[in-house]
N, C-alpha and C positions, 0 to 999 in steps of 0.2 A: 853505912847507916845514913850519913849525908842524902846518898843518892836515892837512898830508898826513900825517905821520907820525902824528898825533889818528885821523884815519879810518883808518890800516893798525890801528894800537891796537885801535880800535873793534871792528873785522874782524876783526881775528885773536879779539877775545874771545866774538865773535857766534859765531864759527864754533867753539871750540873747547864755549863752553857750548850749541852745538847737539849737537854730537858728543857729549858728556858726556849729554847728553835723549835722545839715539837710544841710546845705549850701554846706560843704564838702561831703554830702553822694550824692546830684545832680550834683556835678561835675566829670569827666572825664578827669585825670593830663595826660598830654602830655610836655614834655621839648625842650628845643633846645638850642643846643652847638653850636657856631659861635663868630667869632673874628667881631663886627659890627662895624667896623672902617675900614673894607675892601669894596672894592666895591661887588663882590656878599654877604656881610655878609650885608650890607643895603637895598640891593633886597629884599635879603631873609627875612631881618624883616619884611617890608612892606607888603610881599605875604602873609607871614606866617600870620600874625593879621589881615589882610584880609580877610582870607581863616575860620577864628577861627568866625571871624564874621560872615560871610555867613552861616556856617555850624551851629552856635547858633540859627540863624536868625530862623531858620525850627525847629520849636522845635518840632518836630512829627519822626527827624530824629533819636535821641538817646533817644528816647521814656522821654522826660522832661529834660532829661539831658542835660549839657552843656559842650563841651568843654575846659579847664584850661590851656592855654599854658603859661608857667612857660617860660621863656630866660637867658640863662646865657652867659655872652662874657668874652669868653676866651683868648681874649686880647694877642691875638700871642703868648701864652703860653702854652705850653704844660701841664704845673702844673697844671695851672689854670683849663686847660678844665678838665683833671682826676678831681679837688675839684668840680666843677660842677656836674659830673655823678656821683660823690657820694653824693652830697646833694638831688638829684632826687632820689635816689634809696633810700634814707631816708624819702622820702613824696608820697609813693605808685603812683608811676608814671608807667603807662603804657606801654608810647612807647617813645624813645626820638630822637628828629630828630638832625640829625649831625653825627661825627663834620666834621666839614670842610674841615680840614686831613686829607691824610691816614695814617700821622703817627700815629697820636689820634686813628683814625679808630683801626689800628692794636692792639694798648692798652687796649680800650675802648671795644671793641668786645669781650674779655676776660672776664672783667664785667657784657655786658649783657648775654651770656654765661651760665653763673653761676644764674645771678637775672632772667631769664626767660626775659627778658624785651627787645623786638626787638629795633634796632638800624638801622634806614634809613638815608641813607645821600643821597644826588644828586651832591656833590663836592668832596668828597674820592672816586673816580675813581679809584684806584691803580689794575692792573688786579690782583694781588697775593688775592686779599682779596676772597678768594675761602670760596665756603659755606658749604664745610665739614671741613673747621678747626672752619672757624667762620658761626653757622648759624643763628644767630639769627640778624646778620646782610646784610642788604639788599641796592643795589643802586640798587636807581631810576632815575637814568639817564643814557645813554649811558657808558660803562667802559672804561677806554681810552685802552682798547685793541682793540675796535671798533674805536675809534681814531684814532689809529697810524696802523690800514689797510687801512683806508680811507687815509692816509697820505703816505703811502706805496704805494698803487695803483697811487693817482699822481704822485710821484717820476717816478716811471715807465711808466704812460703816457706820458709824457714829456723825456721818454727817456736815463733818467739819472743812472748811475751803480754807483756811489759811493756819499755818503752823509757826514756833517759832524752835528755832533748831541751836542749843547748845550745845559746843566740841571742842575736842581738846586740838591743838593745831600743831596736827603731825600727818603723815600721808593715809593713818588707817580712819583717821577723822574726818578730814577736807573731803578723802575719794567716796566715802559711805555716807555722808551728807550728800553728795554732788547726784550719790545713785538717787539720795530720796528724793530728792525734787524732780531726777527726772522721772519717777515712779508717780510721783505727785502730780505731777502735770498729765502723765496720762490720765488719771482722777478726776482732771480738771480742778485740783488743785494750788498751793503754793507756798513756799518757805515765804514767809513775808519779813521774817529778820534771822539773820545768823548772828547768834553771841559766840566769839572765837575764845577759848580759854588756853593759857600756855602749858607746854606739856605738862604731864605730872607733877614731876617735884616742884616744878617753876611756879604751881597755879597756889600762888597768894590766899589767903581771907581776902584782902581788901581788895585784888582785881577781881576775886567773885565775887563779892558787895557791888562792887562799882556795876558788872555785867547785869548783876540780875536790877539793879536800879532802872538800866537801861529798859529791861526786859517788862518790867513793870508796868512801865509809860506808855505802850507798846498796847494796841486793841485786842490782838490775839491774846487768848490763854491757855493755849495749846502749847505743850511745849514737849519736845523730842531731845532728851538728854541722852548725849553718848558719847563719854571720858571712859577711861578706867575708873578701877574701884576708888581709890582712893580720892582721886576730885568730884567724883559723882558722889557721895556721901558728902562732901564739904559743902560741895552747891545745895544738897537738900537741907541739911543745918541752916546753910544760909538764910535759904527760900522760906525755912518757916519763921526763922525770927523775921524778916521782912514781911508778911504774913502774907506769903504766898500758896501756902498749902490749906488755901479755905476752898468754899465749896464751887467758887468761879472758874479755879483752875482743872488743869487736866494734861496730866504727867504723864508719862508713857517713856521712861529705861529702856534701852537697851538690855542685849542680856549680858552684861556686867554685872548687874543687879540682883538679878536670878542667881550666876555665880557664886556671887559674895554670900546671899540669905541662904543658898543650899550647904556652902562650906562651915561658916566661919556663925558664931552668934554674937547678935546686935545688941548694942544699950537700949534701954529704955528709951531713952533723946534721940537716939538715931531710929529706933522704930517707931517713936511717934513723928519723925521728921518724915516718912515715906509713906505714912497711913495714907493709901487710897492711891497709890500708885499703880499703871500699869509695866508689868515687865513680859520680856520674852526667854523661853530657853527652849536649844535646841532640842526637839524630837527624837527622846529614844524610847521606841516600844517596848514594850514588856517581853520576858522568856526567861525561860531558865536560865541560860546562861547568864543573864543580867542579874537576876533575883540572889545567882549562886556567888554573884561578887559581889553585890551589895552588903550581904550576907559574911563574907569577909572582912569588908573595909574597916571595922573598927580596930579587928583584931592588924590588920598590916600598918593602919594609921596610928594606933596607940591612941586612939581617940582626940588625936591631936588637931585635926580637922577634917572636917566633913566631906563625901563624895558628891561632885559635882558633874555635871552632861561633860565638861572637856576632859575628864580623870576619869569619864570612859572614851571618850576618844583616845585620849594617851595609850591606854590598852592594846587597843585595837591596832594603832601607827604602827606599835612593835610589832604586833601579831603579820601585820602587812607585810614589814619587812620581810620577816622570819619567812612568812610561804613563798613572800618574789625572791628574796637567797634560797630556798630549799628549788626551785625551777630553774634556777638559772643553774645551780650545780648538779641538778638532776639531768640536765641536757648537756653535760660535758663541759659547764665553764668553769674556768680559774681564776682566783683571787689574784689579780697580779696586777701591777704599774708600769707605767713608762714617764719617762723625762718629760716634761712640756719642755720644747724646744723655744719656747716664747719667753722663759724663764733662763735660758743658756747664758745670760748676760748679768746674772745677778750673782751669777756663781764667786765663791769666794767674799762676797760681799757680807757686812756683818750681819745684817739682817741677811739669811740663810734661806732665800725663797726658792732658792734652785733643788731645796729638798722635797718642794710641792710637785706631787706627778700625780699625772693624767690613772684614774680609774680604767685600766680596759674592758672590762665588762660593764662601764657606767649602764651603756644607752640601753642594753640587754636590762640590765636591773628594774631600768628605768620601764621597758617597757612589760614587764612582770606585773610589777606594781599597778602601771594604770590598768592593766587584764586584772585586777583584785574580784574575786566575784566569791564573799564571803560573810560568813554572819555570823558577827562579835557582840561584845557586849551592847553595843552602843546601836544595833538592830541590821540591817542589811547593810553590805557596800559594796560598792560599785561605781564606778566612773561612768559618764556621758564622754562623748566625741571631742566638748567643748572642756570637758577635764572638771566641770561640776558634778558633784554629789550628785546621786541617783535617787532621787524621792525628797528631797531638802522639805523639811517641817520645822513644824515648832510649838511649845506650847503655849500660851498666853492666859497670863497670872496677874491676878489681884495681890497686891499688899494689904494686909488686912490684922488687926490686933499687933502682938506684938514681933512682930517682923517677920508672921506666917505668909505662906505664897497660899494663896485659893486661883484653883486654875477654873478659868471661865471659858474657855475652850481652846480651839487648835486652828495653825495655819497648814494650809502645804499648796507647793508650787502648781497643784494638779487641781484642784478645787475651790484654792481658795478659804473661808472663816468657815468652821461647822464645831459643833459641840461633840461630836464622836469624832471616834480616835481615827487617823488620816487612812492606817494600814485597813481600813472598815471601808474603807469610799473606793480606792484601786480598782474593786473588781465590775465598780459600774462606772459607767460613760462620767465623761468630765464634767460637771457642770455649775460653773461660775457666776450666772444669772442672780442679781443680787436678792431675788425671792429665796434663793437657797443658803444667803449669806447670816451668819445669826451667832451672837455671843449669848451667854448666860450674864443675867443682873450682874452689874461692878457696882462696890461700893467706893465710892469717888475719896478724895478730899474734903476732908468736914464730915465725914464719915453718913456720907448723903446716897440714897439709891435715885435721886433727881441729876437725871445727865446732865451736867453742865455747857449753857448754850456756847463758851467756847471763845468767846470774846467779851469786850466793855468798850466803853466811848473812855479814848484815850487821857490819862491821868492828867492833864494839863491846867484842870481849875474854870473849864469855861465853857458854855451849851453848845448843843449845834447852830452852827451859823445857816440859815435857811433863809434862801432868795426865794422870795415874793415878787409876782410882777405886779404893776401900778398900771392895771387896765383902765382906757377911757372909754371904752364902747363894753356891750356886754358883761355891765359887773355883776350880775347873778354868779358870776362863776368867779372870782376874786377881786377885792376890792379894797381900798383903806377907806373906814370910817374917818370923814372927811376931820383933817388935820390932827386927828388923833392918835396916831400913828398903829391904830389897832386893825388889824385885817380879817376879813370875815369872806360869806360867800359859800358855793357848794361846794368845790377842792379844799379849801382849810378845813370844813367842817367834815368831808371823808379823811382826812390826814387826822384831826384831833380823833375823831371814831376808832382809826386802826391804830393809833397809839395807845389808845385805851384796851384793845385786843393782849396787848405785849405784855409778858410776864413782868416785865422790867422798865423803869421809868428813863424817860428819854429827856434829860433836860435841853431844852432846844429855846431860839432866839429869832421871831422873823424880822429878815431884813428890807425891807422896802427896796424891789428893782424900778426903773424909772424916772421920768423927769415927771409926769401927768400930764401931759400937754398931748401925747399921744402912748398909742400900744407899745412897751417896749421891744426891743428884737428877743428874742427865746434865743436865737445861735450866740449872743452875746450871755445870755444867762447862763445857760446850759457850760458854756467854754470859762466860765467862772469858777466853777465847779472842780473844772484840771486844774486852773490855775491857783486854787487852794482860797480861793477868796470865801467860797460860801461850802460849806460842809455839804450841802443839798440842795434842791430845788421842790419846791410846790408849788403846783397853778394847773392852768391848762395846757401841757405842755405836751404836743404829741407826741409819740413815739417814731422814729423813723429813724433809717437805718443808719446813714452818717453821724446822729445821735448814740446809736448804740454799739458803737465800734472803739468810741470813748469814754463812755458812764454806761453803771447799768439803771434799769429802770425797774421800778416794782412789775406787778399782774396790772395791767389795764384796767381802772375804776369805771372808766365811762368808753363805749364803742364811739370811734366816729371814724369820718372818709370824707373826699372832698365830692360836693355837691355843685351842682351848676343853675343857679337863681336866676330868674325874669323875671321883666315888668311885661303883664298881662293885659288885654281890650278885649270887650265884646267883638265876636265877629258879626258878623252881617249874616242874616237870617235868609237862607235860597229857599226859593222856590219845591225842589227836591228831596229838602232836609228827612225824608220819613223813609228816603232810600237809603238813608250812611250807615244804618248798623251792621248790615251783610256787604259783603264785597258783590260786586256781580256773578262772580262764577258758586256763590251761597243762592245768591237771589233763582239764578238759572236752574241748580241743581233743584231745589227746594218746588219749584214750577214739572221740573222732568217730573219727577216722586208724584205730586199731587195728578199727574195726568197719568203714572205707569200704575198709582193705585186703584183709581176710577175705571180706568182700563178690567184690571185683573178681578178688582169687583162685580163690573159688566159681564165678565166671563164668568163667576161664579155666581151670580145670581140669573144670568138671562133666562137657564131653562126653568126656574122654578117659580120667578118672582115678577107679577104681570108689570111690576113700576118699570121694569127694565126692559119692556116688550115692545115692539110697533113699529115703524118703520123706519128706515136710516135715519131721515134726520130727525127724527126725534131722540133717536138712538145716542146718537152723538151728539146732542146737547144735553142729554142727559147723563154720560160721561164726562161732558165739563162742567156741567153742573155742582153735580155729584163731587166731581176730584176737588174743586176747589172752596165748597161750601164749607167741607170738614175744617178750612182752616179756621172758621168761626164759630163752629158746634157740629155738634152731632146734624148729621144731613137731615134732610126730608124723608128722602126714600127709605122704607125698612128694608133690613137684610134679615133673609129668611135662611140659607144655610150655614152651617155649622162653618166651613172654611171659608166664606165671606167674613162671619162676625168676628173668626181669630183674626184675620186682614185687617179691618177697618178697625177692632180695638188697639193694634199695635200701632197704626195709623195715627189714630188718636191719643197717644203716648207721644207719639213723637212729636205732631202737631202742638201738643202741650208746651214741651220742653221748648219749641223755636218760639210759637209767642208769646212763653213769659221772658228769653230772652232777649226777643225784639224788643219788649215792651220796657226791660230793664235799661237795653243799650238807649235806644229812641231817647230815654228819660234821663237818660247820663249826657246824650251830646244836645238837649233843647235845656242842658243846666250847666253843669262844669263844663265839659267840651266846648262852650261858648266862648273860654280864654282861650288864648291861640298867642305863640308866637315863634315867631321864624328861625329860633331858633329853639332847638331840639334834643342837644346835649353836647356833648364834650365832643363827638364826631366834626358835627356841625359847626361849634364854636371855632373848632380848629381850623377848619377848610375856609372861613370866614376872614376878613380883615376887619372884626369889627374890635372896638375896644373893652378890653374887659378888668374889673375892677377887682381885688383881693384884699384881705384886711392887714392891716400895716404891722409888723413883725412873725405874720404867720410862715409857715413854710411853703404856701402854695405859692408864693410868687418864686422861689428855687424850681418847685416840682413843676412851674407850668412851662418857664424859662428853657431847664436843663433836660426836664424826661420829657415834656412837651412838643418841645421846640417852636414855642411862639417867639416872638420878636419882643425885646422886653417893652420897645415903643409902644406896644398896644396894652401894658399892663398899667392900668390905673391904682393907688394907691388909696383906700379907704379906711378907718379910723371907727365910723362907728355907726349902726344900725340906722340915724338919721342919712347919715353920708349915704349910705346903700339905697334909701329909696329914694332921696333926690336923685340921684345921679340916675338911677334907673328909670327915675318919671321924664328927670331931660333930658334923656336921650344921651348921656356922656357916655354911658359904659351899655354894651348888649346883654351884659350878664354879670352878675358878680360869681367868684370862684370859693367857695368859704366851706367850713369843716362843718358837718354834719350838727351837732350839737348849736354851735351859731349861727345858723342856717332854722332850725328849729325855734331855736328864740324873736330870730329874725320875723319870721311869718307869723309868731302868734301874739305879734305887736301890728305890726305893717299887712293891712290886704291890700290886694291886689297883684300881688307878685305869688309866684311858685317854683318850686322844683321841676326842671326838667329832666330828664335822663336816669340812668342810672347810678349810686356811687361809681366813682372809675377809682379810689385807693380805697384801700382797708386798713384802719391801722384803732388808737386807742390814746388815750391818756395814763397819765402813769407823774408817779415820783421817781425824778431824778437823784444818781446817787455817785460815788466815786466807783471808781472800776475795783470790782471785788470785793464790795461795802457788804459783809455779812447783814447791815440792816436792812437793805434791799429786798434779801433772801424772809425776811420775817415781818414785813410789810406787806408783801404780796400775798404770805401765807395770813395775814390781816385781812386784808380786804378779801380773800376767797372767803372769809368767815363772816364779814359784814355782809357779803353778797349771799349766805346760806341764809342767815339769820334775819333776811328781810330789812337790815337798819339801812343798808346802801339804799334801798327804793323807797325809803321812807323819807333820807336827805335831798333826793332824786325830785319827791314833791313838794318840798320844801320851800327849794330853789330854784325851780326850772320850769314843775307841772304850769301851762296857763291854757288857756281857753283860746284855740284856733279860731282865726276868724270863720263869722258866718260863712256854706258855702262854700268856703276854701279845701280841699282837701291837702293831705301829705302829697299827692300827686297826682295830678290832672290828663295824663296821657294816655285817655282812652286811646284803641282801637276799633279799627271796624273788625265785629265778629267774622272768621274766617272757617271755610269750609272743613277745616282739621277740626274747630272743634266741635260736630258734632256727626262725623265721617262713622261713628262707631253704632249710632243709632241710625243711619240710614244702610247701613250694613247688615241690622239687623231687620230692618224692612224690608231689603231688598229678600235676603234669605227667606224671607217669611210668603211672601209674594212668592217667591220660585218652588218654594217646597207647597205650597198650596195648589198650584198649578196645577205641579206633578203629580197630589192625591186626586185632585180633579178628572188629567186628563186619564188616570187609571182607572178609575170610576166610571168613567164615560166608554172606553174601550172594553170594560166588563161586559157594561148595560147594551152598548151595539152588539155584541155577537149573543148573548140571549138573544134580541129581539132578531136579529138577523143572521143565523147561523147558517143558511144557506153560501152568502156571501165571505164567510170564515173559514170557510174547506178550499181543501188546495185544489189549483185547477190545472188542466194542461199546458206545458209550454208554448201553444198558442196563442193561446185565450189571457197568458200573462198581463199583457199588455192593457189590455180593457177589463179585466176583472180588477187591476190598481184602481185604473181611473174609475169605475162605479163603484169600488169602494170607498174611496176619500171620500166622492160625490154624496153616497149614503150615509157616510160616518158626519163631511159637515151639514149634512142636512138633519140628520138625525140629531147633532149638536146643540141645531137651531130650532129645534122641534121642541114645542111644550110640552111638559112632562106629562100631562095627563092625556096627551094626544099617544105618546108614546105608551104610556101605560094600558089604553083602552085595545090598543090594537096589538101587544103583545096577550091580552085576555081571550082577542077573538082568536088568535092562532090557536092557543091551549086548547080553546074548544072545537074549532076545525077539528086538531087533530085527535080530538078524545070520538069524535062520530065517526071518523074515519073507522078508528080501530074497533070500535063497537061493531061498524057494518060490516 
């Protein structure tokens, strides 16, 4: 009886530990790492056990097998998760999904590594997590590198050039900040302050007090939050008791944010704390399949909390797994381990690491998985090359009422911002061009549809500091009302104009640059501006490009370029003077014409018009007669045919046009053209050793010095309008070199002096600003408005309009007219003249052979010879024959021959 009941013992434990071996050899270990006290960590469980269900349900899919998801909660601890993935990698575990972190990630990936064992997460976003350091780890969601360009692009939508970026300080925060600045900077962008916050549990009340204080002071009011849930809801508590959720700011979540309002429901205090923020979530299309799990989700959650875009990723991971297991054992592989030999030395040790073996179907698994070419809940997937998501979107959502998302439209990596759905744009060309770029109305902070401009003048209690120069020469353009320390002029008076343009008031302070004894330097003003002395600069300040490589400048108020000024004398009056307005080869050409028209005229009037009759030399002087009379009227002679009168009126169009031009030039050089000096512009000046004078702090004595290359020994230095024209009366300087604008002023005080040459720069006036001063940007957009609206040219005559001297023109350097300009009317003379001929001499050849039609019959090859020559003979005789001598004796032929045939 003993032994009987020994061997049922026996037997039942054979049989129960073989069942236990079969049980274990049907199943399929898969794990998951997750903290499940977090809201996506309770998503995730629900999908995940969902998904394990479903994929068991089909038992035809793992050919009998069943799925084993093993869960371990790593309980906000980093310890915790590593004792996790090693209790996995001790129970022949496959794949393991997680963790949650990228800091884990970063750890954890080292592990699987080594155990052959892929690691999928869809919450370690971190972009660093690159798949040639770690490749056996894979995300299955969007990477917040595709994040924060989609968060990059609207900054930039919206216009904004500087941002301020809080994060929590762990590696998925520093590396996804680090992407957005460089995303930003292609933008032409910039993070203009990081506020670091310590991890989760770590992040205080009062070190977020203390941060957003900081944040405050701070000119930007853009601000890019991206913590986890828990500190991103502290920070917005915070932000609005500080009163930072008015209508100045401009928030924009992460999609944390999204997460948490799709899951979990918010307090009244915390959804008024978000009113008006923007957030992102990831992009999952519509389909049935998604509709039929949505559909689900209350009944598997218990209503315990809500489905969110990563609790359909969670779905999906398993689903992933399942089909890369169902290919890898559909192609004959086995579930089985080996030793790590790298581990052989810990054997026996209490900590048990020698029971960690090597996956042999790891890399197989692994490459299953990146071939995923499937469509889950969560919309297509598929891997790229580079191991990204295939299509990475997103949606972007307004906070609005009480803690509702209103989505205002979509990103995707392919197109860029559009208000239809991303899967709608694929099937046409890409296009990023920012006319295609466009959100729907956001209702802001302060519960405002007025975009907020994005910044303020820094909380500090005190105006802009703004350098004034202390000009001695030329105060029309800035000046201090003497001892009163008030400044006025035509630049403060466009500066106060475009301040008044601006939605928003600009409290500001000017500071007086200068000693007044002379012009201050501008490269001292302007480098005051770096050095934090003066908030800005007003005056006349040019713009050039050593300038703009340190500050920026508004839109150009006023054009100018540097000019090159002379002192002016009558010249001496020649003899010849009534020759200069034509060069000679005009003068020459203009004599050929008048002699090849008279000519052609003679030819078409001789046979019919007796004035043109009689013997050579009468003949020929009445061709010179004739060609040169017309330059002062209408000839003597009448023209009696039809292709004479078209000749001699086209003749007389032309003659017109030459001497009202003579008559013009003549009258410009016996007036202006009577100043003259030797020198002639910046060419000249250069070639020259003469000395030339500049006005004192401008930048022409750099530009003539440096791009010139004059010797600075011949640059005189000048002070002010009086200095300019002594020094040019005594003879000290050949030229003064000065900017357009004071050059203008100059002349319509002082004659006797003018411009020579051409400008030789091109540049403008402008307000100086710091580098990347948002008010820069809304100053210029001022002044384009003063200059629509006509107030610019109104302060223009204000300040500046005077009365040119008598006489004096802007510029006095005539030429003498040249035969180009009027090459297109003696082209059409000529034309006219040659096609008149031509009707002529066919006319002429008509009328010979009527009258002589003997001579127009072919003759023998003998006779060739002499019937040419008494033809020309008769043709130019007949040429020169009077027309009624011709006509008479073509009557008596007709009647010869009419008796003829009579008798």
């Amino acid at each position: 009886m003993n032994l009987n009941c020994f061997l049922l013992i026996l037997f039942v434990c054979f049989i129960g530990q073989s069942s236990e071996e079969q049980r274990q050899a049907d199943e399929v270990k898969i794990g998951a790492i997750f903290s499940f006290g977090t809201t996506n960590g309770k998503v995730a469980r629900i999908a995940m056990e969902a998904a394990v269900q479903d994929v068991n349900s089909d038992t035809t899919l793992l050919d009998g097998r069943k799925l084993a998801l093993t869960l371990h909660d790593s309980n906000y601890s980093g310890f915790l998760g590593i004792i996790g993935a090693l209790q996995f990698m001790e129970t022949d575990t496959v794949a393991v999904i997680g963790p949650q972190s990228s800091v884990m990630a970063h750890v954890l990936s080292h592990l699987a590594n080594e155990l052959h064992v892929p690691l999928l997460s869809f919450t370690a976003l971190d972009p660093t997590l690159s798949p040639l350091q770690y490749p056996y780890f894979i995300q299955t969601a969007p990477s917040d590198l595709f994040l924060m360009t989609a968060v990059a692009d609207m900054i930039s939508y919206f216009q904004y050039r500087e941002v301020i970026a809080i994060f929590s300080d762990d590696d998925q925060g520093r590396n996804s900040i680090a992407a957005l600045g460089d995303k930003l900077v292609e933008r032409r962008c910039k993070i203009s302050y990081k506020a670091i916050l310590p991890p989760e549990l770590m992040s205080s009340r009062d070190l977020i007090v203390a941060e957003l204080l900081k944040v405050k002071s701070i000119e930007s009011r853009v601000i890019v939050l991206h913590t986890l849930s828990i500190t991103g809801l502290k920070v917005f508590e915070v932000a609005q008791e500080l009163g930072m959720m008015t209508s100045e700011y401009v928030w924009i979540a992460t999609s944390w944010l999204s997460g948490v309002l799709d899951s979990t429901s918010v307090s009244t205090k915390v959804a008024s704390s978000i009113q008006g923020a923007l957030t992102l979530r990831p992009h999952t299309p519509d389909s049935q399949k998604k509709r039929a799990f949505v559909s689900r989700w209350n009944k598997l959650s218990n209503s315990s909390v809500g489905l969110n875009a990563y609790g359909l990723y969670a779905y999906d991971t398993v689903w992933m797994i399942a089909y890369a297991v169902k290919e890898f054992l559909d192609h004959g592989g086995k579930i089985s381990y080996s030793n790590d030999s790298n581990l052989d030395s810990f054997a026996g040790e209490t900590m048990n690491l020698a029971a960690l073996s090597i996956f042999d179907g790891g890399k197989k698994l692994l490459s299953n998985i990146l071939k995923t070419n499937m469509t889950g809940v969560s919309g297509p997937i598929a891997f790229k090359p580079d191991r990204s998501m295939f299509r990475p979107s997103f949606d972007i959502l307004n906070v609005v009422g009480k803690g509702w998302l209103r989505q205002i439209g979509y990103w995707c990596n392919y197109s860029g911002l559009s208000v239809v759905p991303p899967e709608s744009l694929y099937a046409k060309p890409a296009n990023r061009s920012s006319a295609t770029q466009r959100l729907d109305q956001v209702i802001w902070p302060g519960k405002t549809k007025i975009r907020p401009r994005g910044w303020v003048f820094p909380d500090n209690g005190r105006p802009l500091r703004i350098g004034v120069p202390r000009r001695v020469g030329f105060r029309a353009f800035v000046s201090e009302k003497e001892g009163s320390g008030v400044v006025q002029g035509y630049c403060i008076d466009v500066f106060l104009a475009a301040l008044k343009c601006l939605s928003y008031p600009v409290p500001h302070q000017f500071i007086i640059f200068g000693d007044g004894h002379k012009n201050p330097s501008y490269t001292q003003l302007v480098n005051m501006i770096t050095a934090h002395e003066f908030d800005a600069a007003v005056g006349d300040i040019t713009i050039v490009t050593n300038r703009t490589k340190i500050l920026d400048f508004s839109q150009p108020y006023i054009e100018s370029g540097l000019v090159v000024v002379v002192h002016v004398k009558k010249m001496r009056s020649i003899a010849w003077a009534f020759l200069r307005p034509f060069t000679p080869l005009a003068w020459g050409v203009i004599a050929a014409f008048c002699l090849v028209v008279g000519t052609v005229v003679w030819i078409l009037e001789h046979k019919f018009n007796d004035e043109f009759r009689g013997p050579p030399k009468k003949q020929v002087v009445t061709i010179l007669w004739f060609s040169f009379s017309t330059i002062f009227g209408a000839p003597r002679e009448n023209t009696v045919s039809t292709l004479g009168r078209i000749v001699l009126l086209i003749w007389l169009f032309v003659i017109l046009i030459i001497t009202s031009s003579y008559t013009a030039s003549l009258t410009s050089f016996l007036t202006v053209q009577q100043l003259a000096s030797s020198i002639q512009g910046i060419e000249s000046l250069v070639t020259s050793n003469d000395a030339i004078g500049y006005q004192v702090g401008s930048f022409a004595e750099n530009y003539l010095f440096e791009e010139v290359n004059i010797a600075k020994s011949r640059l005189v230095p000048l002070g002010s309008p009086k200095e300019y024209a002594d020094a040019l009366e005594q003879g000290r300087v050949a030229a003064v070199v000065d900017e357009r604008p004071y050059v203008d002023q100059f002349l319509s005080t002082y004659c006797g002096f003018q411009k020579v040459g051409p400008e030789f720069t091109k540049s403008g006036w402008g307000f100086a600003f710091p580098r990347d001063s948002p008010l820069a940007i809304d100053m210029s957009t001022a002044i384009l408005q003063l200059s629509e609206n006509g107030e610019l040219e109104k302060i223009h005559k204000k300040w500046l309009n005077r009365k040119v001297c008598g006489g004096q023109n802007s510029e006095a350097d005539s030429e003498q007219l040249q035969l180009k300009s009027f090459w297109g009317l003696f082209l059409i003379c000529g034309v006219t003249c040659c096609f008149a001929l031509l009707v002529y001499f066919c006319f002429m050849l008509r009328q010979f052979k009527r009258h002589f039609p003997e001579l127009t019959q072919r003759s023998t090859s003998t006779r060739t010879r002499i019937s040419h020559s008494i033809r020309l003979k008769k043709f130019l005789s007949f040429v020169d024959e009077k027309a009624e001598i011709s006509a008479n004796r073509l009557k008596r032929k007709r009647m010869e021959m009419e008796n003829l045939s009579t008798s």
